[in-house]
N, C-alpha and C positions, 0 to 999 in steps of 0.2 A: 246250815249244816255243812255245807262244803268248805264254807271258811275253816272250820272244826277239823276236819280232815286234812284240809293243806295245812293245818298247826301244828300237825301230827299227829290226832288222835285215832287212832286206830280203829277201835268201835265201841261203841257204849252197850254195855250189858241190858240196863234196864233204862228208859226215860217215863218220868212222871210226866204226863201233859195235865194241862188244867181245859181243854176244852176247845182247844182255837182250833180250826175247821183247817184241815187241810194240814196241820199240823204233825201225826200221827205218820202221814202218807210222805211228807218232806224228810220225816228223819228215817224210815224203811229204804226211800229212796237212795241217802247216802249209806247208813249203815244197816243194811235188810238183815243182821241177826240180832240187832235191837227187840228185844220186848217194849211194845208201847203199852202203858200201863196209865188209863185217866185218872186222874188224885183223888180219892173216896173224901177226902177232906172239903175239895171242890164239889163233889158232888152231894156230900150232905148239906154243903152250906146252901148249894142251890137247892135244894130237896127245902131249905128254910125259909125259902124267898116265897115257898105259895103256902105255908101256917102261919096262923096270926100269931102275935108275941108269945100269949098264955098258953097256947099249944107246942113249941117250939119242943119244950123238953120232953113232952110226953112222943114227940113222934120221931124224934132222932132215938130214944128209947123203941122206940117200933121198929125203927130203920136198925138197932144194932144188932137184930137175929139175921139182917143179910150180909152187913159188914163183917161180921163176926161169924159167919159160919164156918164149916172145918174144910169146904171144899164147894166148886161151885152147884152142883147140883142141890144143897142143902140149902144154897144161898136162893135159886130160884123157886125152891118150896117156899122158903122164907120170904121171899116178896112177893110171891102168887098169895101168902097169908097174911102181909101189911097189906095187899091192895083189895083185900077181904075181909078185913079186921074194920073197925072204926075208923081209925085212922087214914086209909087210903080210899074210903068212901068219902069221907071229908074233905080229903085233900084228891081229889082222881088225879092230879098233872102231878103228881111225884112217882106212883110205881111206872110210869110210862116214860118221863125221865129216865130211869134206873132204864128202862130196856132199850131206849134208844141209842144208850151207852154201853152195853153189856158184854159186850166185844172189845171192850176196851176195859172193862172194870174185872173180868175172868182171869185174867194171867195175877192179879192181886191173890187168889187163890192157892200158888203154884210154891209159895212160900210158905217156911214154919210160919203156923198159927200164930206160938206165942212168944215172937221177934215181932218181925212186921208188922200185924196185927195192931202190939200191943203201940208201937209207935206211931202207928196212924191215931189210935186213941188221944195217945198223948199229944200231935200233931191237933187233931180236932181241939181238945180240952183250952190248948194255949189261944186259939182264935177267939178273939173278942163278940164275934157272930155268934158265938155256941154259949149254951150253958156252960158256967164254970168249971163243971165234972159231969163227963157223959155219963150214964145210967152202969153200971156195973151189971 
């Protein structure tokens, strides 16, 4: 990050992290009005590393009433109800995931719904890990 600055950049508005520890805290350090924001894409694909294959679509379909919700409070109804629903009884290490990140996945909220949103979708859809077309 400091290289970044002596290059001349000024400050970065928003950075996507995908998860690397200490990561989040290195770029506030140099640019502290950085939104750190962890990549929902990263984190559905790890939400897919503990459902078996034939599961995969039906619980990223679970997971999209919290990615998709209109604001974050609707989003932690929303996963207090995937980790209540079938699917998070199934899977218990994915709504807990989700909160162990939740501080990092909230400023995703902070933006038009259906901009951002819709491009994380599209983001997700292109990864070869996911179903071909997320659940509408």
């Amino acid at each position: 990050m400091n290289e970044l600055k002596t290059r001349g950049v000024g400050d970065i508005l928003i950075a996507v992290v995908d998860g690397l520890k200490g990561f989040p805290e290195a770029i506030n350090a140099v640019f502290p009005k950085t939104v750190v924001q962890t990549c929902i894409v990263h984190l559905i694909r790890h939400s897919m590393n503990f459902a078996a294959w034939k599961d995969r679509k039906p619980v990223a379909a679970a997971l999209r009433a919290v990615y998709r919700a209109k604001n974050a409070e609707v989003a932690a109804v929303a996963l207090d109800a995937f980790e209540a629903g079938p699917w998070g009884k199934k899977y218990p290490a994915i709504g807990p995931s989700w909160r162990r990140n939740w501080d990092l996945v909230i400023p995703f909220f902070a933006f038009p719904h259906h901009q951002f949103h819709r491009g994380v979708e599209l983001q997700a859809a292109a990864r070869s890990a996911y179903p071909r077309s997320l659940p509408r």
